[in-house]
ZATORLO-975165 format. One record per atom (N, C-alpha, C): z, y, x; atom name. Coordinates in steps of 0.001 Angstrom, whole numbers, plus 500000, padded with zeros to 6 digits. Atoms other than C-alpha are relative to their C-alpha. Layout:
      Z      Y      X atome
      Z      Y      X    CA
...
***
This chain:
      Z      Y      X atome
 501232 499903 500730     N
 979117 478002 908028    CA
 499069 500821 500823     C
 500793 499361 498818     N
 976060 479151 909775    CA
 499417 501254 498994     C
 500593 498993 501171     N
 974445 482263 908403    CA
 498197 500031 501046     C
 501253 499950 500005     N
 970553 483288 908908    CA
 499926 500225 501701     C
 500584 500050 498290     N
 970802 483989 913055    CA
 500202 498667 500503     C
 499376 501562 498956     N
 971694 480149 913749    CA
 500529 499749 500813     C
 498490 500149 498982     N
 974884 480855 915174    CA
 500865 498783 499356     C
 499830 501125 500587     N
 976502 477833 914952    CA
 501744 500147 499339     C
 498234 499973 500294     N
 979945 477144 912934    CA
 500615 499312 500561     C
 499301 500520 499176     N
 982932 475515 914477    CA
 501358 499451 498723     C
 499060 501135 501037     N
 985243 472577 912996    CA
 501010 500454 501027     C
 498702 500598 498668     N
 989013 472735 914226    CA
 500310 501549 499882     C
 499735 498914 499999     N
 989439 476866 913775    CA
 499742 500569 498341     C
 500516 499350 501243     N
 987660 477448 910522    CA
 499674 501698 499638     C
 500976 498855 500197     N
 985608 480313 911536    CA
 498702 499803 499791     C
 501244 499749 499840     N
 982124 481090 910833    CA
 499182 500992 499889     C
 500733 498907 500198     N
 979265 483403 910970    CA
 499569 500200 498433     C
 500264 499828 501495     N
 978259 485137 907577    CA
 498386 500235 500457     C
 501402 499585 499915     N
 974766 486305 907176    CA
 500248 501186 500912     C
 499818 498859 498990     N
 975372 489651 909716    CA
 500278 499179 500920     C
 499415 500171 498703     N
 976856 487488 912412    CA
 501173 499902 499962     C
 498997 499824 499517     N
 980128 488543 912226    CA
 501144 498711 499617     C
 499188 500944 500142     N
 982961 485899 912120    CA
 500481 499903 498582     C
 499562 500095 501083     N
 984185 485015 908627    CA
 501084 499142 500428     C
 499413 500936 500048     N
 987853 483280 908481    CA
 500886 499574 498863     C
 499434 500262 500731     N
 989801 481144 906788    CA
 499883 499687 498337     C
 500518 500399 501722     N
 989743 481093 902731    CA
 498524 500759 499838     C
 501026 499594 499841     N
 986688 483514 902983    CA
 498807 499359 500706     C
 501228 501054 499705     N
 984372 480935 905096    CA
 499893 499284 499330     C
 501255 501149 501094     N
 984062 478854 901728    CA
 499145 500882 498823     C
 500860 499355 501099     N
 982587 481825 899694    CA
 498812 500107 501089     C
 500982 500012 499814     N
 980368 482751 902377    CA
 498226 499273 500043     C
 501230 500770 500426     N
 976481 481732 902045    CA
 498595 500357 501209     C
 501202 500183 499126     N
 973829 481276 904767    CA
 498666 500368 499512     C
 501053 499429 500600     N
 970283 482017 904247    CA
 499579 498693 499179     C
 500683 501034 500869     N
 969639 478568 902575    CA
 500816 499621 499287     C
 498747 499769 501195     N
 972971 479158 900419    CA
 500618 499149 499973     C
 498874 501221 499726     N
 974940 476201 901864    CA
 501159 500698 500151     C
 498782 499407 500017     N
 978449 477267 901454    CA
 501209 498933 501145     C
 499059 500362 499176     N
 981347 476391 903777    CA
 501385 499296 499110     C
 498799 500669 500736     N
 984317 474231 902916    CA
 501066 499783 500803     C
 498851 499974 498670     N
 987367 474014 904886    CA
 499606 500782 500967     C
 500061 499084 498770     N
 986148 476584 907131    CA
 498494 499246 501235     C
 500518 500961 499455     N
 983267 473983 908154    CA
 499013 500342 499629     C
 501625 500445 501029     N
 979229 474435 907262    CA
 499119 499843 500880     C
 501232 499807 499697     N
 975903 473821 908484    CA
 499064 500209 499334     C
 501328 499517 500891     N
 972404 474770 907793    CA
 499045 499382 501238     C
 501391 500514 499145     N
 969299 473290 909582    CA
 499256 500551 501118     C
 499863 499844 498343     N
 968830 474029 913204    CA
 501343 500983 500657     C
 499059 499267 499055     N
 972032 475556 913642    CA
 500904 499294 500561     C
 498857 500641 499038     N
 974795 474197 916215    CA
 501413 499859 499127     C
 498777 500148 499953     N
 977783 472624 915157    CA
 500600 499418 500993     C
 499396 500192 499350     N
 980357 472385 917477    CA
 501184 499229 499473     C
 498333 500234 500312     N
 984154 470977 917262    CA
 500897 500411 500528     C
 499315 499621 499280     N
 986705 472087 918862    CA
 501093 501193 499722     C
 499003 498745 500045     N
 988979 475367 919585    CA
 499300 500963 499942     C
 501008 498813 499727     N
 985804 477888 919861    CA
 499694 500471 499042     C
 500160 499587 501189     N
 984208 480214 917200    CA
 499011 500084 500224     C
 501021 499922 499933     N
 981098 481221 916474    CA
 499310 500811 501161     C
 500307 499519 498851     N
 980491 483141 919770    CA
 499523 498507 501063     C
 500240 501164 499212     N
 980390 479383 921390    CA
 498501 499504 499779     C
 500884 499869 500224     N
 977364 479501 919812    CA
 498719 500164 500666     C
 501008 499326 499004     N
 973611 479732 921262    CA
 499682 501763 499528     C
 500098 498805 500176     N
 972717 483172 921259    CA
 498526 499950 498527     C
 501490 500247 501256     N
 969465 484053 918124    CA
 499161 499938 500741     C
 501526 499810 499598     N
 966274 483385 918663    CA
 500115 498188 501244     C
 499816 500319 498499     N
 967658 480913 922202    CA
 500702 498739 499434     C
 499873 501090 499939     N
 967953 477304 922174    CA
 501174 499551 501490     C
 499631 500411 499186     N
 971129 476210 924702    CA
 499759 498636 500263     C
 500017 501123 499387     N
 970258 473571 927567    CA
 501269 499472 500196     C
 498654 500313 499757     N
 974067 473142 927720    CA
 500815 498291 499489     C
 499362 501351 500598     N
 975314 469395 926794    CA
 501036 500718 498763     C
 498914 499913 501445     N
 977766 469657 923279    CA
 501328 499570 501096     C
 498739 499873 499234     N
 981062 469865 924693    CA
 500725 498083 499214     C
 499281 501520 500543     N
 982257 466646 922118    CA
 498339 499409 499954     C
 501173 500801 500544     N
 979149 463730 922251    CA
 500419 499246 499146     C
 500382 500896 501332     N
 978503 461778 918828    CA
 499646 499206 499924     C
 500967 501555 500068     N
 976269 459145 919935    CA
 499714 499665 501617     C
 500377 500309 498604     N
 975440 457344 923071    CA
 497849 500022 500123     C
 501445 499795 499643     N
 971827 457915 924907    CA
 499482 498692 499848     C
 500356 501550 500195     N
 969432 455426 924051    CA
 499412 499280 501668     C
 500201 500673 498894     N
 968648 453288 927295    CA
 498616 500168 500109     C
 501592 499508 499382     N
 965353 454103 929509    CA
 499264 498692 499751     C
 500797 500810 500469     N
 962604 452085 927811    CA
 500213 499393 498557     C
 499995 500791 501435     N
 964434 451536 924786    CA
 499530 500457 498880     C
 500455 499330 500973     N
 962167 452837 922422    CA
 499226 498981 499373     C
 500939 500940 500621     N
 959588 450976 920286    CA
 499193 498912 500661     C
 501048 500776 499013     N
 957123 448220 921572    CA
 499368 500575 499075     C
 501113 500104 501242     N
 954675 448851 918525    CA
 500806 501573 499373     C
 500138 498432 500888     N
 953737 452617 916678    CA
 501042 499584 499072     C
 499314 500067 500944     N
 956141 453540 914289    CA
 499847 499368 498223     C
 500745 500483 501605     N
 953917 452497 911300    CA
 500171 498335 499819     C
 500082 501419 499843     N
 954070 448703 912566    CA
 501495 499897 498949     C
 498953 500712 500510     N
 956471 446442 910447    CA
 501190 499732 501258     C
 498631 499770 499445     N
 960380 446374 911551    CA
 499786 498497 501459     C
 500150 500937 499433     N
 959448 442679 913653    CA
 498954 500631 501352     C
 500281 499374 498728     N
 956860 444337 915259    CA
 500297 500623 500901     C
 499561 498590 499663     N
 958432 447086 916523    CA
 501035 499115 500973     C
 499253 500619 498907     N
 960952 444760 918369    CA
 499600 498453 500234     C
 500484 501522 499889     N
 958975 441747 919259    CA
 500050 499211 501662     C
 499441 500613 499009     N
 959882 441419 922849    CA
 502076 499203 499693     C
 498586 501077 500356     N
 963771 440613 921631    CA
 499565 498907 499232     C
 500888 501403 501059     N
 962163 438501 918682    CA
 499755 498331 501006     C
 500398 501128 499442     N
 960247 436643 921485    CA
 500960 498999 500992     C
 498907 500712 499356     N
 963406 435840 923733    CA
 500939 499408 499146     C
 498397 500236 501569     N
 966115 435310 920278    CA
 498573 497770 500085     C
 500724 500880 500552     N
 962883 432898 919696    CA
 499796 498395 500684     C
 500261 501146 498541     N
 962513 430710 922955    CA
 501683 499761 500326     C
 498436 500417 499841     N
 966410 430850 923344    CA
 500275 498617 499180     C
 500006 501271 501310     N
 966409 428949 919530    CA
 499674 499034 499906     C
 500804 501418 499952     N
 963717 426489 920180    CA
 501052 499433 501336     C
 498848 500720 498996     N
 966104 425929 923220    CA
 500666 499140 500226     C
 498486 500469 500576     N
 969138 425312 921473    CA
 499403 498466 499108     C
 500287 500920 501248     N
 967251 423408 918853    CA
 499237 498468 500917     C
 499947 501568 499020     N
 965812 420709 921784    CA
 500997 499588 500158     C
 499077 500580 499820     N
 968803 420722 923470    CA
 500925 499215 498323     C
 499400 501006 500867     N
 970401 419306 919782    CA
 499439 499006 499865     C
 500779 501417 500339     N
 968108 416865 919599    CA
 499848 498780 501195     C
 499961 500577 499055     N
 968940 415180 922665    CA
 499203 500032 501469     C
 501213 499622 499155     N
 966654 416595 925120    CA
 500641 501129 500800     C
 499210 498750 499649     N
 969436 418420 927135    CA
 498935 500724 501074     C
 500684 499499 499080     N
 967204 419226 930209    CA
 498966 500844 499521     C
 501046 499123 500758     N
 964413 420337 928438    CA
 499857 501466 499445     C
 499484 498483 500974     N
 966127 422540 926135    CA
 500662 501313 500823     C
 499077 499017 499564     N
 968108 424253 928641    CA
 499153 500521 500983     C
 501034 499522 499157     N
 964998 424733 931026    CA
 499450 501096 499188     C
 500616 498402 500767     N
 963604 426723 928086    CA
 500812 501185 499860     C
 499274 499141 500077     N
 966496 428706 927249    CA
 499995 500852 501509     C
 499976 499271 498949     N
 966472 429939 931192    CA
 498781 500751 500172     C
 501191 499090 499635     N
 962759 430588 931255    CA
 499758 500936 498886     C
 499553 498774 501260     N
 963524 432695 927839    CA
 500685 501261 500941     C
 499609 499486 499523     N
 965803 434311 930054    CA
 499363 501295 501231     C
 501132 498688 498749     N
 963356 435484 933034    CA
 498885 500099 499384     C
 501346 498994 499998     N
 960765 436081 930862    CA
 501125 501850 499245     C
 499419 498623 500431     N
 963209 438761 929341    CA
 499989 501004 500904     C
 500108 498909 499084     N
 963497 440117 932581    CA
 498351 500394 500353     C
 501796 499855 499783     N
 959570 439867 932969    CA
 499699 501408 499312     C
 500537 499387 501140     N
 958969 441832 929800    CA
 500662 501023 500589     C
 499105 498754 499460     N
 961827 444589 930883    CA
 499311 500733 501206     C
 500911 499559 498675     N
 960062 444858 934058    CA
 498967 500721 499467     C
 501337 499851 500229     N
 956417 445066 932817    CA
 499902 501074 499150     C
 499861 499662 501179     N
 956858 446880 929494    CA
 500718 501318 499966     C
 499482 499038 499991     N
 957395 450500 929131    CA
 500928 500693 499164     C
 498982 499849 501122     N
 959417 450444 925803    CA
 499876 498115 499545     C
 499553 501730 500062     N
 961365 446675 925196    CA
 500605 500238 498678     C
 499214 500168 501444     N
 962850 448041 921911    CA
 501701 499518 500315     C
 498694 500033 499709     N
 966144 446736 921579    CA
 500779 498631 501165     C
 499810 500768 498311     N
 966005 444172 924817    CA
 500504 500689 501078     C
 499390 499530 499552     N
 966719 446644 926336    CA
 501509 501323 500061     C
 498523 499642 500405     N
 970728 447654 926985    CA
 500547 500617 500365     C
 499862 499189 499210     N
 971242 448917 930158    CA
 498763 500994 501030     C
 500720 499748 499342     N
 969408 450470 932796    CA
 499111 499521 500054     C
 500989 501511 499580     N
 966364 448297 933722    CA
 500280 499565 500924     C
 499420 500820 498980     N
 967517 447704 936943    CA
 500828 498840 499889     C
 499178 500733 500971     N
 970429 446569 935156    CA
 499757 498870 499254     C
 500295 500978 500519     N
 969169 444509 932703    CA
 498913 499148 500386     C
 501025 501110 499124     N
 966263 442894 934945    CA
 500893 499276 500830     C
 499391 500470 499162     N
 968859 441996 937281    CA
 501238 499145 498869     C
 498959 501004 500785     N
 971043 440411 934595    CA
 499186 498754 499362     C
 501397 500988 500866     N
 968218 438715 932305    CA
 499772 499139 501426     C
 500512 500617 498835     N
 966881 437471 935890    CA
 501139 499235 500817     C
 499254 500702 499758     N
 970252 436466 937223    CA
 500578 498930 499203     C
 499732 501144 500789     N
 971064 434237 934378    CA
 498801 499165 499440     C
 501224 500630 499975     N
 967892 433014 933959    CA
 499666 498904 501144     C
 500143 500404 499060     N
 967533 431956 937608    CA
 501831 498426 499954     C
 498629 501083 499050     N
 971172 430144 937763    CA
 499747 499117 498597     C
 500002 501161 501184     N
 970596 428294 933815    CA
 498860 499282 500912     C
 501302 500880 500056     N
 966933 426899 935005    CA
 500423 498942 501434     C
 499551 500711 498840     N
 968497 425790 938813    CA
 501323 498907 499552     C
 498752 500032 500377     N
 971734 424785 936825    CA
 499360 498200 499136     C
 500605 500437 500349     N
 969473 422785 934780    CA
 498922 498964 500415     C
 500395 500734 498832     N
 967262 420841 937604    CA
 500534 499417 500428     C
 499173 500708 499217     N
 970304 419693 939392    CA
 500715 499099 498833     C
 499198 501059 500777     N
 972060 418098 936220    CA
 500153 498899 500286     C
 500042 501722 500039     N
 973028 414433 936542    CA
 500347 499378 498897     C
 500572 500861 499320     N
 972075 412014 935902    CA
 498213 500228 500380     C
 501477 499698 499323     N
 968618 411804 938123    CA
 499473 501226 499822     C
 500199 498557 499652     N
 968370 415134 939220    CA
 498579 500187 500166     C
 501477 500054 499772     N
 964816 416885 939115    CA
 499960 500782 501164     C
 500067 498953 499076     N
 965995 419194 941975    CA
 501978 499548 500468     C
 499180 500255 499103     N
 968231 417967 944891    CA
 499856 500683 501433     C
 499897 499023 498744     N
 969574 420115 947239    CA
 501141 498903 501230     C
 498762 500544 499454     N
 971181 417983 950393    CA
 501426 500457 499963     C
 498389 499480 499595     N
 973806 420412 951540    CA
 501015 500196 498420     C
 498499 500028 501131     N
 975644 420600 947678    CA
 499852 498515 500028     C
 499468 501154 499971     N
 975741 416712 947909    CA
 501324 499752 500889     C
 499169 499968 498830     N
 977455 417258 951352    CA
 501165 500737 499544     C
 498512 499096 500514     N
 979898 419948 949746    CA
 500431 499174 498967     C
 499034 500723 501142     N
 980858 417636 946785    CA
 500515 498490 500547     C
 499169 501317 499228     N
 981428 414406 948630    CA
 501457 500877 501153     C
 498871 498883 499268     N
 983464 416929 951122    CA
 501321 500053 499519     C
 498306 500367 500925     N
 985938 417701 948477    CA
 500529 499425 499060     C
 499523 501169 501107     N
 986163 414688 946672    CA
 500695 499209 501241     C
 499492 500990 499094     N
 987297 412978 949670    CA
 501591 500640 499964     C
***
């Protein structure tokens, strides 16, 4: 339980600071009471900007009062969100807005899929690729992609853009009556068909 210096409490020992500071343990850290009278339970509490930790440490692991530690949390909780992955659109915009570069690739993928069912394989699968590099376009260009973006940007420009590039080429060469003929893979498939 944290008390009024925002020394933080610690899960896994069931110590905490009382209001003075000093360590409280055991059955006595669930009477104690912080300055905003949150009480401790199993030896466990917080209060609002103070540090919880986990571990084997006590409230000495703590930042010091007054002093904010630059120190990483010894256990992490959540993974970092990926560089650029923040909003496209102010927080006030509707939930669509706010991620309308994925929207616009989910969207051009669909119409894709939905040619290719309709018999229009080339077509459909040309779109689905240029869905693909515009994803990497947008990643590129775009200083927050929302949730388009997964990894790195390097990362995900170079993925979006590598599968993009090999569906739309993949897609050109199809047979029958290819819209994009390359001699030398004719020469490699007669090669090892022989």
């Amino acid at each position: 339980m944290s008390g009024e210096n925002g020394a933080g409490a610690t899960e896994g020992t069931g110590k905490a600071a009382g209001e003075n500071g000093a360590a409280v343990t055991g059955e006595t850290a669930e009477g104690a009471a912080g300055a905003n009278g949150v009480s401790a339970k199993n030896g466990v509490g917080a209060e609002a900007g103070a540090g919880v930790t986990e571990g084997t440490g006590d409230a000495a692991d703590a930042p010091a009062v007054g002093k904010s530690s630059r120190r990483p949390p010894r256990v992490t909780r959540d993974t970092a969100r990926p560089e650029g992955g923040g909003r496209a659109a102010p927080g006030g915009a509707p939930a669509p807005a706010r991620q309308w570069p994925l929207l616009a690739v989910f969207g051009a993928t669909g119409l894709g899929l939905l040619i290719v069912a309709f018999d229009a394989f080339r077509v459909g699968t040309l779109l689905i690729g240029l869905a693909m590099l515009g994803g990497a376009a947008l990643r590129w260009a775009l200083p927050s992609v929302g949730m388009l973006a997964v990894r790195s940007r390097f990362t995900d420009i170079a993925t979006y853009g590598g599968l993009g590039v090999a569906i739309v080429l993949l897609a050109l060469m199809a047979q029958p009556h290819a819209w994009l003929k390359l001699p030398f893979l004719e020469d490699v498939l007669h090669f090892t068909v022989r």
